[in-house]
N, C-alpha and C positions, 0 to 999 in steps of 0.2 A: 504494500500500500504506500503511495507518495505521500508525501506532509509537505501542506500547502504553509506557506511562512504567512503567518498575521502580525500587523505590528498591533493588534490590539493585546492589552495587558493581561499577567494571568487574572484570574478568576477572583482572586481573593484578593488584590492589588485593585480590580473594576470597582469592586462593593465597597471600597473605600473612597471612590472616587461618588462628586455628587450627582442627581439626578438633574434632569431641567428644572423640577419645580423648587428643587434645592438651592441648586445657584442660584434662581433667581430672587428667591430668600435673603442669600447671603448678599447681593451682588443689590436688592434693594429695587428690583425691575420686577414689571409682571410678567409670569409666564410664557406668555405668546411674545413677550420682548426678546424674550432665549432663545424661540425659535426663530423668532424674524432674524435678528443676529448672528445665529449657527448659520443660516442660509445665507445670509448678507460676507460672510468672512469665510463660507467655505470652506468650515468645521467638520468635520464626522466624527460625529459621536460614536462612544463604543458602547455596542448592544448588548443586552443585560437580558438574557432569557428573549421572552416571545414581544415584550412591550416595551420593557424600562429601555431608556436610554440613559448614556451619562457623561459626561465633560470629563476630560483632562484636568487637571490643576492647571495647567499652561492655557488650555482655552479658557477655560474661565477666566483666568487673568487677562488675557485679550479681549473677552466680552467684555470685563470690566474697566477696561482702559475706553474700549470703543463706548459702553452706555455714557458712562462719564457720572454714575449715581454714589459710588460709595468709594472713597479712598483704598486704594492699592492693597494698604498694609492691614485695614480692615476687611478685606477681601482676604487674605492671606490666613487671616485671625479664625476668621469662619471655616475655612477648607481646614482647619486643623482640627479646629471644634467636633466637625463634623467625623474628621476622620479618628477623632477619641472616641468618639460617641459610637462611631459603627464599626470600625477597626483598630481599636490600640495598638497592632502589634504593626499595622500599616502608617503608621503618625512620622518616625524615620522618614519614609517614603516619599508623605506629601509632600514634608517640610525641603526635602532635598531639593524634587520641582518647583516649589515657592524661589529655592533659592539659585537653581539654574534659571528660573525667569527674570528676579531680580537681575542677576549677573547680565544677564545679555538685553540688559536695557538699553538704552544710547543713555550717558551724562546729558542732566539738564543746561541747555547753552545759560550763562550764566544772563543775569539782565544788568542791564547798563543804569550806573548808577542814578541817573536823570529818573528811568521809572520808575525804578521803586520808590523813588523820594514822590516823584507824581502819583501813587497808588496811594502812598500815605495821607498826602492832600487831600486827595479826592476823599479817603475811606475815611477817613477819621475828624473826628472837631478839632480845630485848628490849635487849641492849646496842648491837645494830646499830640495833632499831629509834627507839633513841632517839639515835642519832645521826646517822640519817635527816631524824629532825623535828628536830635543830636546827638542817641545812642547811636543810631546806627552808623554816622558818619565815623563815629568814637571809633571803631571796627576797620574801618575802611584802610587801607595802604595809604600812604601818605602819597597826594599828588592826585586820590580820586575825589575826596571831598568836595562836592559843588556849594 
């Protein structure tokens, strides 16, 4: 008999992975936002018996970059929850993906110090905001201070 190669996970490594309505729990989207999503990115899920489907740690973290609804590292926090909650022995596992996706992030470009002092402005009352930017400038290398 040939053995067809899957890159789907084994079995006991899948049920530690979340379902759609999971992710979309964690990730703070309604359900049919998962699947608009998986379709929109070109996702395949890995199939769980006759019905369940379920995300990767790594797509999940790509839905939840592309919704734009819950922070990264609370995304990160949930997948682990999750993965205590229905696999203990699988928690290693996720955590490792969590941290192979961190890793192949791009560095954020930094912002030029004009904006942030402009963000402060704008976002805050002006006695706070100005005492925002004199920490922050406090920080600064000498020669960016504006």
């Amino acid at each position: 008999m040939t053995r067809v190669a899957t890159t789907s996970p084994p079995a006991a490594h899948a049920k530690a992975l979340p379902t759609f309505r999971q992710a979309a729990r964690i990730i703070d989207i309604h359900p049919s936002g998962i699947t608009r999503l998986v379709q929109r990115l070109g996702i395949q899920p890995v199939e769980w018996g006759n019905r369940d489907k379920r995300l990767r740690v790594g797509d999940v973290l790509t839905i939840a970059v592309s919704a734009k609804r819950a922070a990264l590292e609370e995304v990160a926090d949930g997948l682990i929850a999750l993965a205590e909650a229905e696999q203990p022995d699988r928690v290693a596992d996720v955590e490792a993906e969590i941290e192979r996706f961190f890793a192949a992030l791009p560095l954020p470009e930094p912002s030029p110090t004009g904006d942030v002092i402009a963000d402060l402005r704008k976002e805050l009352p002006p006695k706070w905001a100005d005492r925002a930017i004199a920490i922050y400038q406090r920080y600064l290398p000498a020669g960016d201070a504006q």
